[in-house]
C-alpha positions as CSV (number, residue, x, y, z in Angstrom):
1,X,-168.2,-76.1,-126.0
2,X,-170.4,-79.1,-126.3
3,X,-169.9,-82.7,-126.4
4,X,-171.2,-82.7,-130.1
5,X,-169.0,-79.8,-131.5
6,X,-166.6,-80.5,-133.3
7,X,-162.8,-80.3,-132.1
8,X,-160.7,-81.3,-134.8
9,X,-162.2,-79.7,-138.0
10,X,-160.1,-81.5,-140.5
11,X,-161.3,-84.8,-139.3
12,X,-164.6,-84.4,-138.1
13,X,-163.9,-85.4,-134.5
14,X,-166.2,-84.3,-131.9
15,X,-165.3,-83.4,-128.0
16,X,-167.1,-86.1,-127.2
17,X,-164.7,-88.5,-129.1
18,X,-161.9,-86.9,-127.7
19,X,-162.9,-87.6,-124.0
20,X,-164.3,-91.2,-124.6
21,X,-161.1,-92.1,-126.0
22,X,-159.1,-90.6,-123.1
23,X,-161.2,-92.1,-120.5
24,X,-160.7,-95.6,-122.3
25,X,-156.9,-95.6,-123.7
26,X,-155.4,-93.5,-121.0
27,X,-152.9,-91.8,-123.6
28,X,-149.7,-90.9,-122.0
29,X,-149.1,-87.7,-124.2
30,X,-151.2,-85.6,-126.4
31,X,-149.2,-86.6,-129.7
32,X,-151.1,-90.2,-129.1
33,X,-154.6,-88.6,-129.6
34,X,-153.8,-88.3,-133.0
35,X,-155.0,-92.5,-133.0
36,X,-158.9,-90.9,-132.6
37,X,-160.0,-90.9,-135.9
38,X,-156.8,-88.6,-136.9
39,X,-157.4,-85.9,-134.4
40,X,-154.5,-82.8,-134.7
41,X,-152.8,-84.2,-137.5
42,X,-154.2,-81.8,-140.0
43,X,-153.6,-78.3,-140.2
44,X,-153.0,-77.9,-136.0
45,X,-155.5,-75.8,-135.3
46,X,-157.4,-78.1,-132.3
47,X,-154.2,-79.3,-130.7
48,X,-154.6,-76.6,-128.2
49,X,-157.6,-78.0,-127.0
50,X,-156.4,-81.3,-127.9
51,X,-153.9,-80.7,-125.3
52,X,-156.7,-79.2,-122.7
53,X,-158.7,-82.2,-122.9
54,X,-155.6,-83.9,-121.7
55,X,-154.4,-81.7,-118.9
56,X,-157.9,-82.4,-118.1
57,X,-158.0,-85.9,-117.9
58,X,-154.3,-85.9,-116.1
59,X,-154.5,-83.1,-113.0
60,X,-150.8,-83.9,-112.7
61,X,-149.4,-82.4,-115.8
62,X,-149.0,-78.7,-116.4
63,X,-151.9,-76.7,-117.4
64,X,-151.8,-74.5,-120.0
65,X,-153.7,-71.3,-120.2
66,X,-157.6,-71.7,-121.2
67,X,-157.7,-71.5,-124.9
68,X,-160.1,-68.1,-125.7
69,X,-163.6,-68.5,-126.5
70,X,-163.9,-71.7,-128.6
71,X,-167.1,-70.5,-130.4
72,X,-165.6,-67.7,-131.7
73,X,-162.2,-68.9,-132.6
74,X,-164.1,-72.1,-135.0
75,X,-166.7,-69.1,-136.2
76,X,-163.3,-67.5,-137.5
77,X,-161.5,-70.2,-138.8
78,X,-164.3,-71.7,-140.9
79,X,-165.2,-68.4,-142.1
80,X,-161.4,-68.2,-143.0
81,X,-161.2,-71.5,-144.1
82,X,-164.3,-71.2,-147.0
83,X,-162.5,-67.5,-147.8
């Protein structure tokens, strides 16, 4: 995944949104990422990787499994989606 894709379809939020805001608000849960640009508060579907990007960012929490292939999964839903 790049830095330019974008993570939260709903709201147009790009990766690179999601990190920047991490690195500079130093959220204490996952739930408070919603405050970038509305990130996971539509229909759910990026919150995994929401919640990646977060395990990421804090090596102390506990990891969840590595989402499958990103590409694929956003091929799929947008094809879904426009269906």
């Amino acid at each position: 995944m790049q830095d330019d894709d974008e993570l939260c379809m709903c709201f147009h939020v790009t990766r690179r949104k999601v990190v920047q805001f991490i690195r500079v608000q130093k959220p204490k849960r996952a739930s408070q990422l919603s405050e970038c640009f509305g990130a996971g508060t539509g229909c759910g579907w990026c919150r995994p990787f929401l919640r990646k990007l977060m395990d990421e960012a804090n090596p102390e929490a506990v990891n969840l499994p590595d989402p499958a292939d990103y590409s694929q999964q956003r091929a799929e839903y947008r094809k879904n989606k426009s269906s």
